[in-house]
matplotlib code that plots the C-alpha trace (Angstrom):
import matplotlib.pyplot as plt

x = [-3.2, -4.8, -7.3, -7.6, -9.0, -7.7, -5.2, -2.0, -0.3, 2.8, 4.5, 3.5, 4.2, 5.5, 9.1, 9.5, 7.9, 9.8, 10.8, 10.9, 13.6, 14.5, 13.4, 12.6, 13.9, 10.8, 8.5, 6.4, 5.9, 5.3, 2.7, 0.5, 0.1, -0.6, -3.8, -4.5, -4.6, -6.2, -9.3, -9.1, -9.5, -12.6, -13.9, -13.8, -15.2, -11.8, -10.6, -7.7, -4.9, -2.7, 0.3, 2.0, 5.6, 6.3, 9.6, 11.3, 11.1, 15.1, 15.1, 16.2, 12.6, 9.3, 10.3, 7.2, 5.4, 6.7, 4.9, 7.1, 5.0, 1.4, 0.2, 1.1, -2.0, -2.9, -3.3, -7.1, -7.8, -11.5, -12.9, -14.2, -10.3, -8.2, -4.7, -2.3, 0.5, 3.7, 7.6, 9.7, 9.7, 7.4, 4.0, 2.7, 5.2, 3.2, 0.1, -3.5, -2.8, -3.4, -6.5, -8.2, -7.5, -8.4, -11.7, -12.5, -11.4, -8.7, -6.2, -5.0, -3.3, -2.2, 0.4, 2.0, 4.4, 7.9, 10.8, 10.9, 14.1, 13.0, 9.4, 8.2, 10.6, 9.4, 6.2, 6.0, 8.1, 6.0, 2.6, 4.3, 5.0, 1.6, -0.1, -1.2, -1.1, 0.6, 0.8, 3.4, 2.5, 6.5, 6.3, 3.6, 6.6, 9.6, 13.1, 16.5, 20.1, 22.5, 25.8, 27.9, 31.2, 32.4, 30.0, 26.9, 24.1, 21.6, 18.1, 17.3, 19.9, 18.3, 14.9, 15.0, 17.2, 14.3, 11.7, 13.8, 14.2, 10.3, 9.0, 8.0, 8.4, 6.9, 5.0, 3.6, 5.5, 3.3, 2.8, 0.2, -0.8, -0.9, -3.8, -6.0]
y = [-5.8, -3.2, -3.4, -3.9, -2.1, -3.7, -6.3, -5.5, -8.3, -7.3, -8.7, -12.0, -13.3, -16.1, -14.4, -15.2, -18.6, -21.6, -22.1, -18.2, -15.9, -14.9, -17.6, -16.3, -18.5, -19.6, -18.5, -21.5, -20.7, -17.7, -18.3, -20.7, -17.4, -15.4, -17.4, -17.6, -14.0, -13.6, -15.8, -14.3, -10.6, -11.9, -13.5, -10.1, -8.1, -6.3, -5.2, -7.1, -5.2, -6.7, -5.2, -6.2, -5.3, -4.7, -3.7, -2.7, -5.3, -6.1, -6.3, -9.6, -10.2, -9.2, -7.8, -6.4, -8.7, -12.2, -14.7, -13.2, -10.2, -12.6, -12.7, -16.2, -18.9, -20.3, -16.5, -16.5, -13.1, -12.3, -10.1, -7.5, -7.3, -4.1, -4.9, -2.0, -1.9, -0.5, 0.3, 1.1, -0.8, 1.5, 0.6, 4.0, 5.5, 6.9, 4.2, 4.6, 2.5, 5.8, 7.5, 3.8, 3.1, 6.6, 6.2, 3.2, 5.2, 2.9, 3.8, 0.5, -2.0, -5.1, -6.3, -8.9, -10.5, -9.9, -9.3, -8.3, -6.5, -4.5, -3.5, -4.7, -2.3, 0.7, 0.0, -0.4, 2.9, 4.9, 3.9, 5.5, 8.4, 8.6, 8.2, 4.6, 2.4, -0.7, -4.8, -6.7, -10.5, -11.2, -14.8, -14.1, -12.4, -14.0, -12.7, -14.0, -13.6, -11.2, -10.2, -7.5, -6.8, -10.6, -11.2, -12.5, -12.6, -15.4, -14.9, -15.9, -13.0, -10.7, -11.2, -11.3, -7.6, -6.1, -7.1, -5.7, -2.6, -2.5, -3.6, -0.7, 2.8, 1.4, -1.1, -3.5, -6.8, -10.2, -14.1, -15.3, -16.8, -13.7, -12.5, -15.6]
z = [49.9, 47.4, 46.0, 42.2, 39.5, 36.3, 35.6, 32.8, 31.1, 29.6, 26.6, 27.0, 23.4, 21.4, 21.1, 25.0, 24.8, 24.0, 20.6, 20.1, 19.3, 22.8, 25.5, 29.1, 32.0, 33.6, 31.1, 31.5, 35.5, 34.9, 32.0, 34.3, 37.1, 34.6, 33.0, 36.9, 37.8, 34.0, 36.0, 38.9, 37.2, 35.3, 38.3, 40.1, 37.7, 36.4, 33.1, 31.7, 29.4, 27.4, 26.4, 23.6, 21.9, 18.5, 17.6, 13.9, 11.3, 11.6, 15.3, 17.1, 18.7, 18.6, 14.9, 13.4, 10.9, 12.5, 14.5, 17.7, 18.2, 19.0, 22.4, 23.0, 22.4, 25.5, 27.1, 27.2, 25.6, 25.5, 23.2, 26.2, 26.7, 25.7, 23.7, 23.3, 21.7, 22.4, 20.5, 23.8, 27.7, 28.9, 28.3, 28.5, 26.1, 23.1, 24.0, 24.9, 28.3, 30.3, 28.3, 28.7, 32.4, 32.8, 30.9, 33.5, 36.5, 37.4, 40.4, 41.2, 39.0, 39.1, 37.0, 35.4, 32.4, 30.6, 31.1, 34.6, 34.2, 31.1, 30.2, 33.9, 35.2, 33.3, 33.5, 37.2, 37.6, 35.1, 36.3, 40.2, 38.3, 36.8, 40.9, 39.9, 42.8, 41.7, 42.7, 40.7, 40.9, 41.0, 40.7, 37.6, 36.0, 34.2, 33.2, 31.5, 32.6, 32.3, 31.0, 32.1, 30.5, 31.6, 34.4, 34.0, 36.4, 36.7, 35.9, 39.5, 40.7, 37.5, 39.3, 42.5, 42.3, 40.1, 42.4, 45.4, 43.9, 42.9, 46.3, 48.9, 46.7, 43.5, 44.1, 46.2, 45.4, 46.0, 44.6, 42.8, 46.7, 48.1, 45.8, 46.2]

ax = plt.figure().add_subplot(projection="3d")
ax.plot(x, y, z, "-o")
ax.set_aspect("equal")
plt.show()
C-alpha cells in the first residue's frame, strides 16, 4: 500500500446523485466511502481536492449555472480544502490540480469519485503520465452503464473493466477496507 499524500475527489456532484440529470448506479455506496476516506485524509493529516465539472450551459449535465454542477451536500468540504474546477475528463486538463499538489510536494495520491469509466479514467492515466503514484479506492468510485451500437454493458461490467484496466500499470486499485 502507498503511502498517501493527498486525497482527490472527483466530480462528486448533485448531477450524479439521485434526483439529478444523470444518476450513477451505486452513487449512494459510493458516496458513503468517499465521506469515509474524506475522514480518514483529515485524520492523517492530508490535503483533500475536490474536483468538480462544469460543462457548457446547454450540455445534458453538470451544465454551467444549474444546481448539477455543486459538490453534492453531504460531502464534508472544509474550508482548508482545495476545489478545482475542470471543462474536460481529465482533471488536470487546463486546471491548477498539478501547480497545487506540486506546491505541497505531493507524489502519491489517492483517489476517488465519478464516473469511473470517464473522468476517473483520465484522471488516473494522466496523473501516471505526470509520475504521480496513484491508489484508486475502486469501491469509493461509481459508474453507469453502457451502450454500444445495440449492446449495452452493465455498470457492474462498465466497472469492474475500468478498474482492471487501471490496476497494476496505473494505479494501485484497492477498497475502502484496504486503506483502514
Amino acid at each position: 500500500m502507498n503511502i498517501h499524500n493527498a486525497l482527490i475527489v472527483i466530480d462528486m456532484q448533485n448531477d450524479y446523485y439521485p434526483g439529478g440529470r444523470m444518476e450513477l448506479d451505486h452513487i449512494m455506496e459510493a458516496h458513503a466511502n468517499t465521506v469515509a476516506l474524506i475522514t480518514y485524509a483529515r485524520d492523517k493529516g492530508m490535503p483533500v481536492f475536490f474536483v468538480r465539472h462544469i460543462a457548457e450551459e446547454n450540455a445534458p449535465f453538470f451544465a454551467k449555472g444549474t444546481t448539477g454542477v455543486n459538490l453534492y451536500s453531504d460531502l464534508p468540504v472544509a474550508q482548508s480544502d482545495t476545489i478545482i474546477t475542470k471543462h474536460y475528463p481529465n482533471s488536470f486538463r487546463k486546471t491548477a490540480l498539478k501547480e497545487e499538489l506540486d506546491k505541497h510536494g505531493i507524489t502519491d495520491l489517492l483517489i476517488c469519485g465519478a464516473m469511473t469509466h470517464m473522468c476517473i479514467d483520465t484522471t488516473v492515466r494522466a496523473a501516471f503520465d505526470l509520475g504521480y503514484r496513484v491508489t484508486l479506492v475502486g469501491d469509493a468510485c461509481a459508474t453507469r452503464s453502457l451502450t454500444h451500437k445495440s449492446a449495452t454493458v452493465k455498470s457492474e461490467q462498465v466497472q469492474t473493466v475500468f478498474l482492471s484496466a487501471l490496476d497494476g500499470t496505473f494505479a494501485e486499485v484497492v477498497t475502502v477496507a484496504d486503506i483502514f
